[in-house]
Backbone as a chain_set.jsonl record, in Angstrom:
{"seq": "XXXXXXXXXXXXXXXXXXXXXXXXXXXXXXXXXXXXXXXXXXXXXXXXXXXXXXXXXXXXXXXXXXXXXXXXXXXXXXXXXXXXXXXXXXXXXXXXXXXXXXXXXXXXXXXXXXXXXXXXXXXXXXXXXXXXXXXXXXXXXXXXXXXXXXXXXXXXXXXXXXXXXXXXXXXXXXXXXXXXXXXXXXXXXXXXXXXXXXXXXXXXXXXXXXXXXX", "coords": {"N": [[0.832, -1.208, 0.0], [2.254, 1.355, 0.885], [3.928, 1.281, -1.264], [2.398, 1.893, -3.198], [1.212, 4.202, -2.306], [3.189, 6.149, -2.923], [3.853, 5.417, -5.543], [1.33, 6.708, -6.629], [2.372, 9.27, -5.734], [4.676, 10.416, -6.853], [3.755, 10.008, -9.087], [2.058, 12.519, -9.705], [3.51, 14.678, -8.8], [5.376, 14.477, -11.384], [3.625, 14.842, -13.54], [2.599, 17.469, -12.231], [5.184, 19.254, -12.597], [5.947, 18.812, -15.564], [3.309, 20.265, -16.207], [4.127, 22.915, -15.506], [6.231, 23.1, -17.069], [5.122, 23.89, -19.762], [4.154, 26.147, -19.669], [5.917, 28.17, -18.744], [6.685, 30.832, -15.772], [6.355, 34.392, -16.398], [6.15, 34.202, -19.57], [5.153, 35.675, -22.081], [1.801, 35.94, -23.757], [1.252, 35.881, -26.788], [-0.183, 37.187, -29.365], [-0.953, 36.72, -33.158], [-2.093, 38.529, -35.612], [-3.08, 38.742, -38.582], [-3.365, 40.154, -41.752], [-4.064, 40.035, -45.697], [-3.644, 41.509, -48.466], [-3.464, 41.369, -52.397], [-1.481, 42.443, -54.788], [-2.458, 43.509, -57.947], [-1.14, 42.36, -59.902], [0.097, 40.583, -58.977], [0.477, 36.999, -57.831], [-0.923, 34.14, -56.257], [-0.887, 31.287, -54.349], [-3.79, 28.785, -54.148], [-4.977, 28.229, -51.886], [-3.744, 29.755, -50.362], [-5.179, 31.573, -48.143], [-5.245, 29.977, -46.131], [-2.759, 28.504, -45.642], [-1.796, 31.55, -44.378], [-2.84, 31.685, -42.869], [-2.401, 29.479, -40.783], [0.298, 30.443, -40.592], [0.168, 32.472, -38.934], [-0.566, 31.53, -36.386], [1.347, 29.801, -36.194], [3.671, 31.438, -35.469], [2.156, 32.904, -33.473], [2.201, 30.847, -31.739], [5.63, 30.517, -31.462], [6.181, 32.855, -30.458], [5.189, 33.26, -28.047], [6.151, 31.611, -26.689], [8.486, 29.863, -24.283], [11.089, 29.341, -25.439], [11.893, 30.588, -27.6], [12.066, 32.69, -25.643], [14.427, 31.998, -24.241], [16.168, 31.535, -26.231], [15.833, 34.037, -27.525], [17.089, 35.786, -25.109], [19.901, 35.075, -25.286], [21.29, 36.083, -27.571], [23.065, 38.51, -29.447], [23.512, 41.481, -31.035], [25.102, 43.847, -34.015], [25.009, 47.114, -34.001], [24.573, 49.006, -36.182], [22.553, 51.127, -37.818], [20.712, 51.5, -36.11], [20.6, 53.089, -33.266], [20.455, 55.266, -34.209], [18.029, 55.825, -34.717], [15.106, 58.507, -35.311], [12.404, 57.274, -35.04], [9.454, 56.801, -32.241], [8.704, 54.865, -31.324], [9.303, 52.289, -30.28], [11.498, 51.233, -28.456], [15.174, 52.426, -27.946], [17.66, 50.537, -26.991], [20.997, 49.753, -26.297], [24.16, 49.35, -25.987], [26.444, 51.393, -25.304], [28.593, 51.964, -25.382], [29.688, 49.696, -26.821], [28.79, 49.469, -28.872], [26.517, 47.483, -29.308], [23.501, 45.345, -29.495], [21.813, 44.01, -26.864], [20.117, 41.032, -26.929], [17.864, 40.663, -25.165], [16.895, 42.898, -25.355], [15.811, 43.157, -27.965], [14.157, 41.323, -28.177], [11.854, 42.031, -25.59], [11.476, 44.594, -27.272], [9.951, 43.378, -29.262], [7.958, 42.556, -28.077], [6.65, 43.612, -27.226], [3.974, 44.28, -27.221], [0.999, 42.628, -26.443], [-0.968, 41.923, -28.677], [-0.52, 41.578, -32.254], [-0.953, 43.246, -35.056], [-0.945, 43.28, -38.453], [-0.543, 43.815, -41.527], [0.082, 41.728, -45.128], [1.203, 42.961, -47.703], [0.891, 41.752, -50.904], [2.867, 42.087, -53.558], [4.524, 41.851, -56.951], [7.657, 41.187, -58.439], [8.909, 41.786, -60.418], [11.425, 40.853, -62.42], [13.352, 40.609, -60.654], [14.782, 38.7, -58.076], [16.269, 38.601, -54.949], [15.251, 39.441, -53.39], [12.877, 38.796, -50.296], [10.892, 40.605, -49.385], [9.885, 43.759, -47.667], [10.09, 46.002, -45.272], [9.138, 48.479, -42.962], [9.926, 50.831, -40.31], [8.057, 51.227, -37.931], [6.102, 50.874, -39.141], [3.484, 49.176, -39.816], [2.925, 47.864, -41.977], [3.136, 44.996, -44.225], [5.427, 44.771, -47.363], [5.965, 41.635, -49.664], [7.185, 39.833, -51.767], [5.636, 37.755, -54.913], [6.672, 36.008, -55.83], [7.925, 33.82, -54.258], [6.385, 32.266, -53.052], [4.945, 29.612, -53.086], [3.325, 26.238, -53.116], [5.454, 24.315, -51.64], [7.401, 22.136, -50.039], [7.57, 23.448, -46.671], [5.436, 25.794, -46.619], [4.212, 27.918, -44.813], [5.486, 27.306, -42.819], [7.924, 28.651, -43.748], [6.806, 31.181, -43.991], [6.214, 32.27, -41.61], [9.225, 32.789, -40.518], [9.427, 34.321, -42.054], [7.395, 36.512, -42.175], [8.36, 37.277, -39.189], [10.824, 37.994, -39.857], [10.715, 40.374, -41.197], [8.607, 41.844, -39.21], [10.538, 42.26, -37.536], [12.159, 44.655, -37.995], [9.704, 46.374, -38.488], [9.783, 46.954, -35.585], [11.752, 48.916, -35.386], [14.863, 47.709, -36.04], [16.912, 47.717, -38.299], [19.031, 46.883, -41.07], [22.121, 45.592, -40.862], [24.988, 47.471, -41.78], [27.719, 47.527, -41.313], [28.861, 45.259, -41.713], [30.563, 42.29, -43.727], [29.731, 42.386, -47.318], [28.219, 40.254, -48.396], [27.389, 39.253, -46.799], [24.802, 40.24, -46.746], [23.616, 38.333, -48.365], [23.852, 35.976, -46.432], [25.432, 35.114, -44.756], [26.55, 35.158, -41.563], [24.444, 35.927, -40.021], [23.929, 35.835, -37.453], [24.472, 38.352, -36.449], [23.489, 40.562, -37.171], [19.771, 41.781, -36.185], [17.49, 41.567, -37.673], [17.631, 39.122, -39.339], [18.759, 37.601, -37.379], [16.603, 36.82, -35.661], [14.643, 35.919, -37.608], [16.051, 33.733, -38.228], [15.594, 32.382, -35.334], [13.117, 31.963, -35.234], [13.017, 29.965, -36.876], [14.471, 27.748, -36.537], [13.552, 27.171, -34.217], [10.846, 26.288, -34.836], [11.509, 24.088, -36.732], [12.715, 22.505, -35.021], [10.144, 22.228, -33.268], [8.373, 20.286, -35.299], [10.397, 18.046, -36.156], [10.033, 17.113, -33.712], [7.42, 16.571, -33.485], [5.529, 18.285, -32.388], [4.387, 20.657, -33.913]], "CA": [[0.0, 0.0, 0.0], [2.788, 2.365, 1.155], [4.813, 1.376, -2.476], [1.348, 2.444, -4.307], [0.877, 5.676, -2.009], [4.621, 6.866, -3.133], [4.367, 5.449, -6.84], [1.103, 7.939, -6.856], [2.766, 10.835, -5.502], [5.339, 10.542, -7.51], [3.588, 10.43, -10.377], [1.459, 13.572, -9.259], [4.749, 15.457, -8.929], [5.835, 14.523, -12.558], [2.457, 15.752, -14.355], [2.625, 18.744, -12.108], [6.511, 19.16, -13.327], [5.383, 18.814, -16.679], [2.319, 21.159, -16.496], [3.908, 24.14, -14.99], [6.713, 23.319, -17.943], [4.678, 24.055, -20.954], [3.804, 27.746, -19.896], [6.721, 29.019, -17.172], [6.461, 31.848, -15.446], [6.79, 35.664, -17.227], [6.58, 34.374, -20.676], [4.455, 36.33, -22.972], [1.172, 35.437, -24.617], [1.14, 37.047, -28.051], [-1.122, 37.331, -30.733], [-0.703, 37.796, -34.53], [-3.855, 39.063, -36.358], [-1.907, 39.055, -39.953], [-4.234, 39.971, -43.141], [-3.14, 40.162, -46.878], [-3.917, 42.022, -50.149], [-2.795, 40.903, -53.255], [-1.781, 43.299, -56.109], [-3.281, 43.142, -59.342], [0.046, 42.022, -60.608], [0.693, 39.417, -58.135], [-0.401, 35.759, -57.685], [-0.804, 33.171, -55.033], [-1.395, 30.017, -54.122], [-5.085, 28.922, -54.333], [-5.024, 27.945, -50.435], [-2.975, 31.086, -49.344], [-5.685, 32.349, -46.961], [-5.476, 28.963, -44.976], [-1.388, 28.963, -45.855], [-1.439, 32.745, -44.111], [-3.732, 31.278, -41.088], [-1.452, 28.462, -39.919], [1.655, 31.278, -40.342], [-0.161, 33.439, -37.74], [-0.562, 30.498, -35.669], [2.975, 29.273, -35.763], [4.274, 32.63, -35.563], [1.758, 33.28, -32.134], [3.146, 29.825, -31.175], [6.602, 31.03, -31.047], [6.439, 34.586, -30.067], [4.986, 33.556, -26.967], [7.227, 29.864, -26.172], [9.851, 29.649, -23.604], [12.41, 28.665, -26.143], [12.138, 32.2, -28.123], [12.602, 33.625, -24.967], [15.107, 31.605, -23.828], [17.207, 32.053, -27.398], [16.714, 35.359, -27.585], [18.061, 36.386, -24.285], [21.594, 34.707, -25.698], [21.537, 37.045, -28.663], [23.619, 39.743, -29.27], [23.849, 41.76, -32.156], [25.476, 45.126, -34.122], [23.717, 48.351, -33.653], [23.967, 48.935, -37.223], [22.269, 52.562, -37.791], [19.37, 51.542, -35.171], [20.534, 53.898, -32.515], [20.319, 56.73, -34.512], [16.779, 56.161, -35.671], [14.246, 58.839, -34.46], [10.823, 56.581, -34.605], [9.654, 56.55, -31.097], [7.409, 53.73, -31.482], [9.991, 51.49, -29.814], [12.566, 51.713, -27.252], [16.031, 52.292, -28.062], [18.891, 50.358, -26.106], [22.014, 49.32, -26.825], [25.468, 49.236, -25.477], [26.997, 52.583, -26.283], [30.972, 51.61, -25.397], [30.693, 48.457, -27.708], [28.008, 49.098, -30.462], [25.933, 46.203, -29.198], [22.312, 45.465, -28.873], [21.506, 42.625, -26.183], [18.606, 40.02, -27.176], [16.832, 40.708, -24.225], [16.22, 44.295, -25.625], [15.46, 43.097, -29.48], [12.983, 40.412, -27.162], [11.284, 43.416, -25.368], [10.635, 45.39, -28.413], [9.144, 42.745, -30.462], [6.555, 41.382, -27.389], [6.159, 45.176, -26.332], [2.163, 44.445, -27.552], [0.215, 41.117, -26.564], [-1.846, 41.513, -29.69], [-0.093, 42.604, -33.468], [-2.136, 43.36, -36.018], [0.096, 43.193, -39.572], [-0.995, 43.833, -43.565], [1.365, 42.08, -45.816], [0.48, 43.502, -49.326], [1.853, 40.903, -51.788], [3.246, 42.411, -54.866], [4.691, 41.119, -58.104], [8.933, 42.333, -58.196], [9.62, 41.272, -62.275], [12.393, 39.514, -62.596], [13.904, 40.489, -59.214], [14.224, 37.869, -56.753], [16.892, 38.228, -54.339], [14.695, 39.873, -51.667], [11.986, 38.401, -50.206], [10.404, 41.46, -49.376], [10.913, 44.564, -47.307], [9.274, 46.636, -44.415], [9.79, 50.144, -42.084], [10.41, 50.764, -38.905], [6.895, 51.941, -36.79], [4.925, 50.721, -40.039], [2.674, 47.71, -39.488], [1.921, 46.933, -43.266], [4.569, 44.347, -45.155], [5.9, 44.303, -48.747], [6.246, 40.236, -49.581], [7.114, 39.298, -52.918], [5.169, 36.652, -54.951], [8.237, 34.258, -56.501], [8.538, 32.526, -53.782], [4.972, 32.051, -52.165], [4.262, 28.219, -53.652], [2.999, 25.711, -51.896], [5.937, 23.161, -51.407], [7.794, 22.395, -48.428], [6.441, 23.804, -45.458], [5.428, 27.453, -47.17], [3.559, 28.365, -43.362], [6.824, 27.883, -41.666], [8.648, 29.804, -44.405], [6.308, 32.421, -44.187], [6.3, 32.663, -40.619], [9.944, 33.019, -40.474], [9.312, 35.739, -43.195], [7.175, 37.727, -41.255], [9.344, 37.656, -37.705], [12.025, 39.152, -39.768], [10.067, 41.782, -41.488], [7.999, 42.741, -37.77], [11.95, 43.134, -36.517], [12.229, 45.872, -38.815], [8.649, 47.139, -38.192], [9.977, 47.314, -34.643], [12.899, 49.487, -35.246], [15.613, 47.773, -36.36], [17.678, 47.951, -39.642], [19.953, 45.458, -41.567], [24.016, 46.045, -40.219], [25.917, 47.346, -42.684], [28.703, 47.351, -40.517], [29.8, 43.536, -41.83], [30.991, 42.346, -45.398], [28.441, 43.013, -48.033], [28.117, 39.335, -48.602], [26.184, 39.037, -45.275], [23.126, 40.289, -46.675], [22.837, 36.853, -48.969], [23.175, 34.875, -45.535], [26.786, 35.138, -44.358], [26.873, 36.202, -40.034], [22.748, 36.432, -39.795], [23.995, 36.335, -36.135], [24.664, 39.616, -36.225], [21.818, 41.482, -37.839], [18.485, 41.582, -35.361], [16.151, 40.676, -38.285], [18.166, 37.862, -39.769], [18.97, 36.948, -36.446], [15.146, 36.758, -34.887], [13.928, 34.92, -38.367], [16.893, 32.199, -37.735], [15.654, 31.681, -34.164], [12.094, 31.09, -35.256], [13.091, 28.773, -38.142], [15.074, 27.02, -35.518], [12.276, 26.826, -33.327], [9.905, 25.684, -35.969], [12.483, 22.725, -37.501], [12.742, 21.543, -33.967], [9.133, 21.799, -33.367], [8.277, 20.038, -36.421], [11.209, 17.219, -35.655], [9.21, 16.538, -32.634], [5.449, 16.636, -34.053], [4.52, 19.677, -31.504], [3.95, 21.08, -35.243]], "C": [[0.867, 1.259, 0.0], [3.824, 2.401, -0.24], [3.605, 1.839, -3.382], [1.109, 4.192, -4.332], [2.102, 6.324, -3.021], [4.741, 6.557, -4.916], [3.155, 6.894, -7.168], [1.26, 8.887, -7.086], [3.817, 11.401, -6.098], [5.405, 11.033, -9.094], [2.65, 12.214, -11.341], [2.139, 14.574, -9.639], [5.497, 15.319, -10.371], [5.127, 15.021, -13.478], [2.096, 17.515, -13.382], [3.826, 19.997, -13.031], [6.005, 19.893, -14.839], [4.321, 20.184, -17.156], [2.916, 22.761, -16.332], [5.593, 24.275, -16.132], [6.191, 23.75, -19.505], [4.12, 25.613, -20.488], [4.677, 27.87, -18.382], [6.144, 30.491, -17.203], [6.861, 33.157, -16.518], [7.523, 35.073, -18.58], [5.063, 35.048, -21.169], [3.075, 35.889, -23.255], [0.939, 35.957, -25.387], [0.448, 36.404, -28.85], [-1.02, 37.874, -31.881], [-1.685, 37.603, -34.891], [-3.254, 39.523, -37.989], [-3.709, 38.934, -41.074], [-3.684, 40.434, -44.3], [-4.034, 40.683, -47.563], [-2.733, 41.679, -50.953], [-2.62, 41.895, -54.548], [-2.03, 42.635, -57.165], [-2.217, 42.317, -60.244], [1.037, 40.496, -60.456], [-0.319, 38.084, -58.163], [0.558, 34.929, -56.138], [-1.326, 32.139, -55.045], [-2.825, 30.017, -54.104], [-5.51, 28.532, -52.792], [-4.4, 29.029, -49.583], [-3.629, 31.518, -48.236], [-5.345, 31.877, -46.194], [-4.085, 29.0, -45.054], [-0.864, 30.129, -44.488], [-1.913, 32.39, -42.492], [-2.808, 30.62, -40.204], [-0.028, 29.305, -39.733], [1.876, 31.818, -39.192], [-0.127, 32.357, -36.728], [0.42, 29.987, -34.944], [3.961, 30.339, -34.618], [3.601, 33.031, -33.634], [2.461, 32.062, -31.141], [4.686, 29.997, -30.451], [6.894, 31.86, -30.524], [6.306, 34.347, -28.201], [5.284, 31.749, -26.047], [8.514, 30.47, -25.446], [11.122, 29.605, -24.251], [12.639, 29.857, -27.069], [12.376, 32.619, -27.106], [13.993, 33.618, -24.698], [16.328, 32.146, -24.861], [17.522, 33.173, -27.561], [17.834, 36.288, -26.365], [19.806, 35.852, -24.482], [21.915, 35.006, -26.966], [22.323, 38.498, -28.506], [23.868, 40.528, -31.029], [24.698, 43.245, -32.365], [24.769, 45.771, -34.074], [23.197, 48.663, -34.891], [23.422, 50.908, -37.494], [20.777, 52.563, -36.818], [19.695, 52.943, -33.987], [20.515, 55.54, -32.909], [18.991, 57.433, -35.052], [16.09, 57.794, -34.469], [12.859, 58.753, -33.996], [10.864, 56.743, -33.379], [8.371, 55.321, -30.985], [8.449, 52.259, -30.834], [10.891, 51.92, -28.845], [14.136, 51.586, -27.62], [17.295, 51.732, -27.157], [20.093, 49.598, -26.786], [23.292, 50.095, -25.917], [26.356, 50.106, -26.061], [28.9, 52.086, -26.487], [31.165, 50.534, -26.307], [29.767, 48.627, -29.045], [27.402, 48.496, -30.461], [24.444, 46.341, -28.856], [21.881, 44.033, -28.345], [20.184, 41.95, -27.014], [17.665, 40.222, -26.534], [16.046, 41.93, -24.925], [15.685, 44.089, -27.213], [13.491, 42.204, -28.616], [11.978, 41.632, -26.467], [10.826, 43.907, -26.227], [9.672, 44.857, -29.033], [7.546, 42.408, -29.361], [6.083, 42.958, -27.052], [4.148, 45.04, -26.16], [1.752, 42.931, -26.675], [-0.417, 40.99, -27.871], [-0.788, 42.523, -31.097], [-0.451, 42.268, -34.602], [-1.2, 43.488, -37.585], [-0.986, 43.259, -40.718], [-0.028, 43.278, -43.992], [0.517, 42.327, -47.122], [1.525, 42.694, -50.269], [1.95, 41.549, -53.067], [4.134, 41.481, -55.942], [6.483, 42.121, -58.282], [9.618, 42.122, -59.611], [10.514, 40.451, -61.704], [13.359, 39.724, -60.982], [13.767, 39.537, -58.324], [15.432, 37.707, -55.607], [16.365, 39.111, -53.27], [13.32, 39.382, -51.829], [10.677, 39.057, -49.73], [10.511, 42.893, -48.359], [9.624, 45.29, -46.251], [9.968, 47.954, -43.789], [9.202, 49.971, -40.78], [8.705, 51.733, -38.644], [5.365, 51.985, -37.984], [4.238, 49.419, -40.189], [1.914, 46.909, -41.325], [3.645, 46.426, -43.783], [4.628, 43.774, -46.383], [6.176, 42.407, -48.481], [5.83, 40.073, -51.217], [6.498, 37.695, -53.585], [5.79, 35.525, -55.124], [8.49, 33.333, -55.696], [7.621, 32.127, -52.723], [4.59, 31.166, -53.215], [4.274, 27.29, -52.613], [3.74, 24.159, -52.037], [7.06, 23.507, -50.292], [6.693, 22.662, -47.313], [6.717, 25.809, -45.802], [4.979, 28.131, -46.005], [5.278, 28.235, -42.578], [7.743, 28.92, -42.398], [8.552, 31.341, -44.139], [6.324, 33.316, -43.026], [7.576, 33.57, -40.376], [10.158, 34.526, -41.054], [9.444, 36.876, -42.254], [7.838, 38.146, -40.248], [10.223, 38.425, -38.591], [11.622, 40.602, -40.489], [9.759, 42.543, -40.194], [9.255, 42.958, -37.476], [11.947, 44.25, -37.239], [11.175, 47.157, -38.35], [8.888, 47.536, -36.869], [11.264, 47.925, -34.457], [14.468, 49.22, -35.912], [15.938, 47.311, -38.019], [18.692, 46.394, -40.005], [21.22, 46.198, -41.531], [24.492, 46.663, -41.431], [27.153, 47.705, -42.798], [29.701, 45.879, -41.057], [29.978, 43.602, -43.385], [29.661, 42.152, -45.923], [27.938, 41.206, -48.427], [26.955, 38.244, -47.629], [25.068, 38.983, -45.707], [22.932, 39.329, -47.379], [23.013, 35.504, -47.929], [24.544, 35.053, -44.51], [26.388, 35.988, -42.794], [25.122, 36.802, -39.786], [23.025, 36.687, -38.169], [23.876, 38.002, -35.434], [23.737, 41.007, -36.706], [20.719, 40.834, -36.648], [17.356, 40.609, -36.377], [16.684, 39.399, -38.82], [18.181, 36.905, -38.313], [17.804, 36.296, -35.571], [14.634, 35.505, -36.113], [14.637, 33.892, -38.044], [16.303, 31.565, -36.492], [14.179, 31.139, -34.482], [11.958, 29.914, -36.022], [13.424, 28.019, -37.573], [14.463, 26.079, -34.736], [11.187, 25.666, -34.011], [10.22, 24.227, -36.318], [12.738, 21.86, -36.404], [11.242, 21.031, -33.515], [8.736, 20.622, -34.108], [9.065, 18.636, -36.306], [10.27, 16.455, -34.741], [7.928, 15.884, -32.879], [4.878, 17.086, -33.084], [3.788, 20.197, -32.776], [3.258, 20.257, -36.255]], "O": [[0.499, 2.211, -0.687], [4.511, 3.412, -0.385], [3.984, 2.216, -4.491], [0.949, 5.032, -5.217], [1.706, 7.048, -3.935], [5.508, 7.236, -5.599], [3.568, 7.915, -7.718], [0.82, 9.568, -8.013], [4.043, 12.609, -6.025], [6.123, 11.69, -9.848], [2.588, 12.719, -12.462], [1.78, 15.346, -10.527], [6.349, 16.195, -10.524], [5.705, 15.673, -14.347], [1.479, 18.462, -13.87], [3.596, 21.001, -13.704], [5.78, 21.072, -15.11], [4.48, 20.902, -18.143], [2.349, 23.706, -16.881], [6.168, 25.363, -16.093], [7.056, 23.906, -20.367], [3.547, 26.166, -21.427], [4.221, 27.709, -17.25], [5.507, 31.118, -18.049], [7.652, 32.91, -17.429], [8.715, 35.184, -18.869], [4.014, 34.84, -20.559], [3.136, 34.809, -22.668], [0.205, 36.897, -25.079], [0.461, 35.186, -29.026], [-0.977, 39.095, -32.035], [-2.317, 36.582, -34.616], [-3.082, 40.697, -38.317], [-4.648, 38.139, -41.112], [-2.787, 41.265, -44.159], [-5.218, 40.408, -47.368], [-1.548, 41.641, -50.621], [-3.594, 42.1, -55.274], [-1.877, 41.428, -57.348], [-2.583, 41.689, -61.237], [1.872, 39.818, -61.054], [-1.521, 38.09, -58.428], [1.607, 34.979, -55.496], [-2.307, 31.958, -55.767], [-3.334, 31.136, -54.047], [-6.731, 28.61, -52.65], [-4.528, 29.152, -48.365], [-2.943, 31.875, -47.279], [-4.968, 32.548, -45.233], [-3.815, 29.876, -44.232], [0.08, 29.868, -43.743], [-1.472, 32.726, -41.393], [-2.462, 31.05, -39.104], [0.748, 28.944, -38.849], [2.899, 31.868, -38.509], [0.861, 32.609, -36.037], [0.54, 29.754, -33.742], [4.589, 30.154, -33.575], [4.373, 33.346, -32.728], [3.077, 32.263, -30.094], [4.942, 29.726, -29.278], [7.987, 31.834, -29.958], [6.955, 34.922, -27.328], [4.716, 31.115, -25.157], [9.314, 31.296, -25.885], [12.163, 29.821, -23.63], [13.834, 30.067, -27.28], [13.339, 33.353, -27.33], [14.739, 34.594, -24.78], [17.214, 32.93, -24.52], [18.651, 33.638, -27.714], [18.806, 37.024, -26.536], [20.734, 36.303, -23.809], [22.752, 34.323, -27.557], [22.165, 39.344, -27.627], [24.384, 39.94, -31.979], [25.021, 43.881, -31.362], [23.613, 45.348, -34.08], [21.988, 48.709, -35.117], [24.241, 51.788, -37.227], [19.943, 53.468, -36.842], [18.826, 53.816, -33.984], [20.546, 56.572, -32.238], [18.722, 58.55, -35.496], [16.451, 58.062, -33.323], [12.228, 59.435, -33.189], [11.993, 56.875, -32.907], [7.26, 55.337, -30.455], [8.009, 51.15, -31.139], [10.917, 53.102, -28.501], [14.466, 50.4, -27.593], [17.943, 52.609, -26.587], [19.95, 48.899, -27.789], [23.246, 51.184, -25.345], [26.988, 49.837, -27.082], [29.822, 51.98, -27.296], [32.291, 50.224, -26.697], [29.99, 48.014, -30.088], [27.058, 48.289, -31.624], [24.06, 47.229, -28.095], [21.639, 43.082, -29.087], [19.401, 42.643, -27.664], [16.545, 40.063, -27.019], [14.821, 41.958, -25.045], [15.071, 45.064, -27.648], [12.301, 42.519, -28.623], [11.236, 42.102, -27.329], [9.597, 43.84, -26.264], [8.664, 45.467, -29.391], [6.421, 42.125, -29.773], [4.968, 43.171, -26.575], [3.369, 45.516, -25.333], [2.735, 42.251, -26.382], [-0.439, 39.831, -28.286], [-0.435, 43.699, -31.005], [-0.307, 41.163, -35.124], [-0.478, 44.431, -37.262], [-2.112, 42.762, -40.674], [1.035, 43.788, -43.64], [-0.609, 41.911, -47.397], [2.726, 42.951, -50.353], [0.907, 41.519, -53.72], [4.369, 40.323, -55.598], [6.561, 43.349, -58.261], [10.822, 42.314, -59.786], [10.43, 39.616, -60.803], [13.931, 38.783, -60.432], [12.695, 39.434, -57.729], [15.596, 36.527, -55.296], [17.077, 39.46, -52.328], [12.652, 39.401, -52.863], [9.612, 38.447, -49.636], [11.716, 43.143, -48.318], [8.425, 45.107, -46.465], [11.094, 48.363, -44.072], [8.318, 49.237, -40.337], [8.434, 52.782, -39.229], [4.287, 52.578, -37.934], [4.808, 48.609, -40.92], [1.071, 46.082, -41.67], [4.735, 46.997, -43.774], [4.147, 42.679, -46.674], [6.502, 41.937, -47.391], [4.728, 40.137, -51.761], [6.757, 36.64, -53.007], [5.559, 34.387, -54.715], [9.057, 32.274, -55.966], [8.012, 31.705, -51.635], [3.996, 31.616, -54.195], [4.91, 27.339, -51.56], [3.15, 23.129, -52.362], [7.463, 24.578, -49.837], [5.532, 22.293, -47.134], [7.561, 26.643, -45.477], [5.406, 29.284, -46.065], [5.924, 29.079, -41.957], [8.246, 29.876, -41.809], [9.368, 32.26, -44.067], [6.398, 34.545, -43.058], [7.436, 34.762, -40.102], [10.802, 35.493, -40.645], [10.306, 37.619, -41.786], [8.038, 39.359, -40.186], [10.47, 39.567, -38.203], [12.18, 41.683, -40.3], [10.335, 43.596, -39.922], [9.359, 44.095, -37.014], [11.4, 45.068, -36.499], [11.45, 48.31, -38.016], [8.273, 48.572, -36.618], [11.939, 47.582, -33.487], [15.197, 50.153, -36.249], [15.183, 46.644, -38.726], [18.906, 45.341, -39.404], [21.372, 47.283, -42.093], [24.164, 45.918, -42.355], [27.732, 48.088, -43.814], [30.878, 45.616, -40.814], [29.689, 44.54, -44.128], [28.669, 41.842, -45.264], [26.81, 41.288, -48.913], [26.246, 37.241, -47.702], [24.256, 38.108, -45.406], [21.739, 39.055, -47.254], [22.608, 34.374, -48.201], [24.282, 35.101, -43.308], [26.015, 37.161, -42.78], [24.793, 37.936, -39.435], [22.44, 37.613, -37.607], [23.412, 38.518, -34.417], [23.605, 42.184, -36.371], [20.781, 39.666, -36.264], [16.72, 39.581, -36.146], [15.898, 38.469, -38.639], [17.718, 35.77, -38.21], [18.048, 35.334, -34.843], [14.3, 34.381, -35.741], [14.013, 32.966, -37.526], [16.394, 30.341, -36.399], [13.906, 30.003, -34.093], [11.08, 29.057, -35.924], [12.747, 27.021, -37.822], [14.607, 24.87, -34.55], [10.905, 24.519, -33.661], [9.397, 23.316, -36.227], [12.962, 20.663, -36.584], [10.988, 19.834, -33.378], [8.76, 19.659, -33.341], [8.207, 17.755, -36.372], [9.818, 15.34, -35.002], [7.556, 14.787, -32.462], [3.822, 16.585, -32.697], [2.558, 20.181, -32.726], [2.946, 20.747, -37.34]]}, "num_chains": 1, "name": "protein.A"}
């Protein structure tokens, strides 16, 4: 009886464990509310709405997971021309003696809301395709080119990834151009905020996904 009481309580204490691991303390709960227009010029998948649904999904998934928090607080990046912006729609910090902006403070900016409301407006870029599309700092609508919105792979985690590194932007920061010019086709994403934020959700995602949380 007294080896049944103790396998109980044991097991009590492992689904508590467990429970109070899937939402720790002072993490976030965020919400993306993402809607699209399509220019006249542009095309999309014939499922895109539902595509755009599961993005927001993922995307609220991560924003507000332990493991984004956790990653970003071991981020560090260049300042880049962020500290000189004068949006005030964000909070500026950074490490004046080294040029540096901690994770914690890129982390901060981005959760600053519980709820974020996004446009991306899909356009058509001709024969251009080495950007995947482009955003501004304290502006909540996002350029997203069509060339590379098809539906193979996992186009919802792509897209997700997308958006996180566009919203870094929408929340202030810029792309370095402090490092070799070679960076911006992938080279040291560590060091850029928005490269560096989309890597951690792709990260996130590919491990998710690995698992079948996703």
């Amino acid at each position: 009886m007294k080896k049944l009481t103790w396998l109980l309580l044991v097991i009590m204490v492992l689904i508590a464990i467990n429970i109070f691991a899937i939402r720790p303390k002072n993490v976030a709960n965020i919400r993306f509310k993402i809607s699209f227009t399509v220019d006249e010029k542009a095309t999309v998948p014939s499922q895109f709405a539902d595509t755009l649904k599961k993005a927001e999904q993922l995307l609220s998934k991560v924003f507000s997971s332990s493991e984004f928090k956790e990653a970003m607080y071991k981020q560090n990046y260049n300042d880049s021309a962020y500290s000189k912006s004068k949006k005030k729609c964000f909070d500026i910090v950074f490490d004046q003696s080294t040029g540096r902006i901690p994770g914690k403070a890129v982390y901060d900016n981005l959760l600053a809301d519980n709820e974020i409301n996004l446009v991306i407006n899909i356009k058509n870029n001709g024969d251009k395709k080495g950007t995947m599309g482009s955003s501004n700092a304290c502006n909540y609508s996002i350029t997203t080119y069509d060339y590379w919105l098809v539906e193979k792979g996992e186009l919802a985690q792509r897209l997700a990834r997308h958006i996180a590194h566009e919203f870094t932007h929408v929340r202030g920061y810029r792309h370095d151009n402090k490092v070799e010019k070679a960076y911006k086709w992938g080279h040291k994403p560590e060091e850029d905020p928005a490269y560096g934020v989309g890597s951690v959700v792709g990260e996130i995602l590919r491990d998710w996904s690995k698992k079948g949380i996703i």
